[in-house]
VOGUGU-674724 format. One record per residue: x, y negated, z of N, C-alpha, C, CB in turn. Coordinates in pm, whole numbers, plus 50000, padded with zeros to 5 digits. Last residue first. Glycine has a CB too. Example, Ala and Ser with C-alpha at 12.3 -4.5 7.8 and 13.67 -1.06 7.14 Angstrom:
// VOGUGU-674724
512855022550708513675010650714512904999750787514085006050572513195056950780512305045050780513205033050780511315044750905
This chain:
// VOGUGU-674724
055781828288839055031815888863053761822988910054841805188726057221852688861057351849788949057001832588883058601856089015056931864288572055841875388645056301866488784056241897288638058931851888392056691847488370056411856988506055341857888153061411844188590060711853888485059261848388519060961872688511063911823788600062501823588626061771831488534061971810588625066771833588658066291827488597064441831188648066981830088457070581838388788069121838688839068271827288725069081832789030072631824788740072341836588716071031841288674072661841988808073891808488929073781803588839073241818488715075161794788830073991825089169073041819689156072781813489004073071811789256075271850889235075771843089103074551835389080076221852788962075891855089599075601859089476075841847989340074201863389493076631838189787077271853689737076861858089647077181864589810074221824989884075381818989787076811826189776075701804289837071601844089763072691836789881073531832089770073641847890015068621819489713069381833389628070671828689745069831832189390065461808989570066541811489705067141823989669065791813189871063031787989408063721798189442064951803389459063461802889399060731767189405061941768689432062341783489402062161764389565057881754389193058391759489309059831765489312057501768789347056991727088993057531740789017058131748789160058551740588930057521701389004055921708888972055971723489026055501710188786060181699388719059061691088855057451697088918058511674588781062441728288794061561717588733060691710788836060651723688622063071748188922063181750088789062261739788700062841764588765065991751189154064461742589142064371744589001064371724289189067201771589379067301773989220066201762889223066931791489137069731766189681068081763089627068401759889481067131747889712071511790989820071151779189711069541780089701071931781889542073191796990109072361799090018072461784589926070971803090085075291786090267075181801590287074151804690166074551806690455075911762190330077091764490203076691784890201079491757790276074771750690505076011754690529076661760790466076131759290606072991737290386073471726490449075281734590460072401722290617071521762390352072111755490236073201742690300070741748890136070511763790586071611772790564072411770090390070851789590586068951748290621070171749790720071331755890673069851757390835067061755090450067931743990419068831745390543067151729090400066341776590568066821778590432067631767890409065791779690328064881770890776066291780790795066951781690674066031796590841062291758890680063561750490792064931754890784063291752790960061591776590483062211765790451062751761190576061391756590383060601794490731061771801890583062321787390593060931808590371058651777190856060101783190896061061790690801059901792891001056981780190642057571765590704058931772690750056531756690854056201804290613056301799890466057551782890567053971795390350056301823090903055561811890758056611805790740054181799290779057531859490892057221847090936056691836190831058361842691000057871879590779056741880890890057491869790960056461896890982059601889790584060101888390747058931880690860061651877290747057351890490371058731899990367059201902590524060141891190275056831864190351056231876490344056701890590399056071877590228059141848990352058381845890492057091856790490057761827490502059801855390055060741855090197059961855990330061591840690209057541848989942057771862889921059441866590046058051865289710058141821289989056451829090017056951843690049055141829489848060131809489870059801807489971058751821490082059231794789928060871832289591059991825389708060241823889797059121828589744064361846289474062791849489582062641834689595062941859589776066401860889276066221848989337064341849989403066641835689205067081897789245066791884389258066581873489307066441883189241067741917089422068631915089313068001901689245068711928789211068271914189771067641912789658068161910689533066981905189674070071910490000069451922989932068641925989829068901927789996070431885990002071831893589982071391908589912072741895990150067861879690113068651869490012069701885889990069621849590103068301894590395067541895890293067691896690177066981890190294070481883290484070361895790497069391899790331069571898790662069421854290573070361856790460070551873090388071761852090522067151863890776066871856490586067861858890514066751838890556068541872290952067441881790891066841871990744065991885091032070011847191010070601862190980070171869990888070511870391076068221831391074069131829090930069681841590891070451818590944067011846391345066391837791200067141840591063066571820191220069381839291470068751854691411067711850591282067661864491554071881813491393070421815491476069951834691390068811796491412074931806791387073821810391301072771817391388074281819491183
């Protein structure tokens, strides 16, 4: 696992919610591209989930230590 993933999963783990792309790569001062490269790596490896809440809609990332099935889309994160 690259430092990258570290400092994302870290993150993910510290949040009591499911996060942005945006508000991830906000957060660790990096773009919005590289979150997603390290995100799906790390979904690949069974370390996070991608929440999709429809067509149109943007994602949101939660570890997969947590109860992703959990996590819902409040009006104050569109």
């Amino acid at each position: 696992m690259t430092k990258r993933e570290e400092y994302i999963l870290n993150y993910l783990e510290s949040q009591q919610h499911a996060c942005s792309t945006a508000s991830i790569g906000h957060a660790l001062n990096i773009t919005i591209y590289q979150v997603r490269y390290h995100l799906m790596k790390l979904c690949m490896k069974g370390r996070a989930v991608e929440i999709k809440n429809g067509r149109g809609v943007s994602s949101l990332w939660a570890s997969s230590m947590t109860k992703a099935s959990s996590y819902h889309r409040s009006a104050g994160d569109q």
